[in-house]
C-alpha positions in Angstrom: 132.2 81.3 65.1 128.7 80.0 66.1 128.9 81.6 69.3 129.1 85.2 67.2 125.6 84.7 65.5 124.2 86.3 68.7 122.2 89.4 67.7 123.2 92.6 68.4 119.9 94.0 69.7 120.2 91.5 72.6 123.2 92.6 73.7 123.1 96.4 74.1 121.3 99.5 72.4 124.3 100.2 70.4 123.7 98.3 66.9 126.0 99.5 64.4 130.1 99.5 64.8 131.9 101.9 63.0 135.3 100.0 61.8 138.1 102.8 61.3 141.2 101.0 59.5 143.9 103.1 60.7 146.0 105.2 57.8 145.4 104.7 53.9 146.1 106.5 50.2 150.2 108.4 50.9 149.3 107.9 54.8 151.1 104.3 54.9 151.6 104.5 57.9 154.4 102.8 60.5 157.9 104.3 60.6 160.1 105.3 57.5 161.6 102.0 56.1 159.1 100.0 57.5 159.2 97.0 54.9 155.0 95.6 56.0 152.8 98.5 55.1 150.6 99.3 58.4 147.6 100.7 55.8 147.2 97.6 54.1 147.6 94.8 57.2 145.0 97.5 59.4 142.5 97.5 55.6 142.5 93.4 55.5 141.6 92.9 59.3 138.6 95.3 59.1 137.4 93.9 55.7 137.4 90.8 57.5 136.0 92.0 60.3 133.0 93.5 59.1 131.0 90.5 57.4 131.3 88.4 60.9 129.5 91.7 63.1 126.9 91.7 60.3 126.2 87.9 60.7 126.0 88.9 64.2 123.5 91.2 63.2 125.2 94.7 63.5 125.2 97.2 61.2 128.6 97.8 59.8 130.2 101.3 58.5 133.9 101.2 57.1 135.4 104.6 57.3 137.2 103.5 54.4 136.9 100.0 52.3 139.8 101.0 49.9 143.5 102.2 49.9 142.8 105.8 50.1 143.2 108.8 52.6 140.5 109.5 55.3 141.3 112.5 57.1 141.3 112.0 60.7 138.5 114.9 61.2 136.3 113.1 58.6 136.7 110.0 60.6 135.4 111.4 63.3 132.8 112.9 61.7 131.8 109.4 60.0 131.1 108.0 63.9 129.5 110.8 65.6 126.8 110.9 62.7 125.7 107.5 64.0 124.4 108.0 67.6 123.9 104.2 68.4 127.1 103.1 67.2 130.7 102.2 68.8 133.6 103.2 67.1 136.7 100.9 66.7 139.8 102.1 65.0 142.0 98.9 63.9 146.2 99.7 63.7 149.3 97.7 64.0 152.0 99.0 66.2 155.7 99.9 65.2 159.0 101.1 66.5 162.8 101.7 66.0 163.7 98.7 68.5 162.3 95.5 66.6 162.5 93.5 70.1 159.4 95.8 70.6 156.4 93.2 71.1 152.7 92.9 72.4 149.2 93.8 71.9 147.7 97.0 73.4 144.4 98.7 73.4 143.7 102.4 73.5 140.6 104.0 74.9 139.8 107.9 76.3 136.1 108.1 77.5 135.6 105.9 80.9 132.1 104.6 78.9 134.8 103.1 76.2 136.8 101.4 79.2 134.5 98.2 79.2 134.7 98.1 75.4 138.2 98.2 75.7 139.1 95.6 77.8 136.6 93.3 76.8 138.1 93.3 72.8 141.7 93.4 74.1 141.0 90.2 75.8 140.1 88.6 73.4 142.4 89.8 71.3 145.4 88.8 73.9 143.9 85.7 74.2 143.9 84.1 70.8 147.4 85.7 70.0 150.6 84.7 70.9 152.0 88.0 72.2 152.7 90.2 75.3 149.8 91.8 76.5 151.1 95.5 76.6 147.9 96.4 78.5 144.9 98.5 78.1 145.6 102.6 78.0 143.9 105.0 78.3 145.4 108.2 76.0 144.3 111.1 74.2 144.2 110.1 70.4 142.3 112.3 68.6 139.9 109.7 67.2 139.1 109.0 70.4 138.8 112.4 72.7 136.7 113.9 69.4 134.5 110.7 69.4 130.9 111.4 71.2 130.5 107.6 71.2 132.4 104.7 73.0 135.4 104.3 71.0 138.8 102.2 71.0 142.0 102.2 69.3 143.6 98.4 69.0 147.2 98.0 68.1 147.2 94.4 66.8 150.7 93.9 66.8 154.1 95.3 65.8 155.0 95.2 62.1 158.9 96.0 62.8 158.8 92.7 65.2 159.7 90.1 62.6 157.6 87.2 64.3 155.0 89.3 64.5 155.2 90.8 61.3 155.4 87.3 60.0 152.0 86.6 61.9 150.2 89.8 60.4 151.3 88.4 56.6 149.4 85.2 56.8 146.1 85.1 55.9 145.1 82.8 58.9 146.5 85.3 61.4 144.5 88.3 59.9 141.4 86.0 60.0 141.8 85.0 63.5 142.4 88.7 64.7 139.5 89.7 63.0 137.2 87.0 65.2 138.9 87.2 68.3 137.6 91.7 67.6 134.0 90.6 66.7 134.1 88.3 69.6 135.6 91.4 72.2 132.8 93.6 70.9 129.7 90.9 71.4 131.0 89.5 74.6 131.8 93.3 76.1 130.2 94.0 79.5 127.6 97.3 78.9 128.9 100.4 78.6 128.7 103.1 81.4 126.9 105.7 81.3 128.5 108.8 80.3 128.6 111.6 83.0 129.9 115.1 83.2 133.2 113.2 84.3 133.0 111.1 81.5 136.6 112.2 80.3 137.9 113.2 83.3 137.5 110.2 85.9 140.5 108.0 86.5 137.8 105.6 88.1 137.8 103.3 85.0 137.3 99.2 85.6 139.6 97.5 82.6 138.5 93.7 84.2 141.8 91.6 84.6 144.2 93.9 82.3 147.2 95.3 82.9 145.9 99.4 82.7 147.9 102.7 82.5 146.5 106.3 82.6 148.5 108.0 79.7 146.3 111.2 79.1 148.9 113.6 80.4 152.0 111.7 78.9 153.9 113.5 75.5 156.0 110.6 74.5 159.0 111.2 72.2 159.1 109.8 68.5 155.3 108.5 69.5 153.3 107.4 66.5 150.3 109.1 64.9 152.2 112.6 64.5 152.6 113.2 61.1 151.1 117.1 61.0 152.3 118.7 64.3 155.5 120.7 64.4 158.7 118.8 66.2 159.6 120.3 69.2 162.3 119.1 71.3 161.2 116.4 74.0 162.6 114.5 76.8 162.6 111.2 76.0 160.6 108.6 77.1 161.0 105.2 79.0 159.2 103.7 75.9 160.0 102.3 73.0 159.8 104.9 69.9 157.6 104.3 67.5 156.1 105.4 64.5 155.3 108.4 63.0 152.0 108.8 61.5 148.4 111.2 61.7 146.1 109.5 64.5 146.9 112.3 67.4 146.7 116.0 66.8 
């Protein structure tokens, strides 16, 4: 990890990361009977994370460092106090269908869309999973963000080679380095513009990229407070229920 002791100010303006492990406290997050607990797997990676962007000479501020609830309005709150700051929300994926596989990366804001696809490439490429792609979707932790955020799904716990992967100690290690390494080596962000939310004109590199800002999936995780309402279903796999999009 030599190549991470670069130091932050060299790279861009933007010196402190925000880490955001994803769920905590009674939100465990994943789908009900989900035997690996989302909360703790998405807790471990950012604890890990967070000592390797210091080295690299970033400030560092955990949403939450402990197994306890964060409301999602709170964790936005957190990031947009810290002007200079990037934002990245860590989560593990999950779904009815345990053939569902792969590593995907959520952003909303085009500035975020080099930040994402610079960390899931990374991420893709020091895993052994499918890349699912970069997307770009409505989550609130990222529309309510005023600075360039992402929302990485390292994985799908109800996969049981990939939940085998997340359980090691090695794996959670190596995901954590592979996201430091994403957010040094990241091209610089774009400048935000009135169209800022609203372009489709986004550059994602090399990775596979869908525009899913206007899709309402069925069963989708991160739903836990809405009202059910009947859907048509979607092409994709379900997956779990939980609090990230309101």
């Amino acid at each position: 990890m030599a190549a991470l002791a670069t130091t932050a100010s060299a790279q861009t303006r933007y010196t402190t990361v925000v880490i955001d492990p994803g769920h905590g406290g009674f939100d465990r997050g994943g789908i009900p009977g989900q035997r690996v607990p989302e909360k703790i797997m998405t807790l471990d990676v950012s604890l890990r994370l967070k000592p390797l962007l210091e080295k690299a000479g970033y400030r560092v501020v955990m949403t939450r460092n402990t197994d306890v609830f964060v409301p999602l309005g709170t964790r936005v709150a957190i990031a947009n106090s810290y002007p200079n700051a990037i934002f990245v929300c860590v989560h593990f994926n999950s779904a009815t269908r345990s053939g569902a596989n792969g590593i995907e990366t959520y952003f909303y804001s085009t500035e975020s869309a080099p930040l994402a696809a610079s960390i899931h490439s990374s991420i893709v490429g020091g895993a052994p999973f499918e890349n699912r792609g970069v997307r770009r979707r409505g989550y609130f932790v990222l529309r309510r963000t005023t600075i360039p955020a992402v929302l990485l799904e390292c994985g799908f716990l109800t996969n049981p080679a990939e939940a085998q992967y997340a359980q090691t100690d090695a794996y959670r290690q190596k995901l954590a380095q592979e996201i430091a390494r994403g957010i040094l080596n990241r091209p610089a962000l774009a400048a935000r513009t009135s169209y800022t939310n609203r372009s489709s004109r986004v550059d994602v590199g090399l990775q596979p990229f869908l525009d899913q800002r206007f899709v309402r999936e069925s069963g989708t995780k991160h739903r836990r407070h809405r009202t059910s309402t009947k859907k048509k279903s979607s092409s994709t796999p379900k997956k779990k229920v939980s609090s990230e999009e309101q």
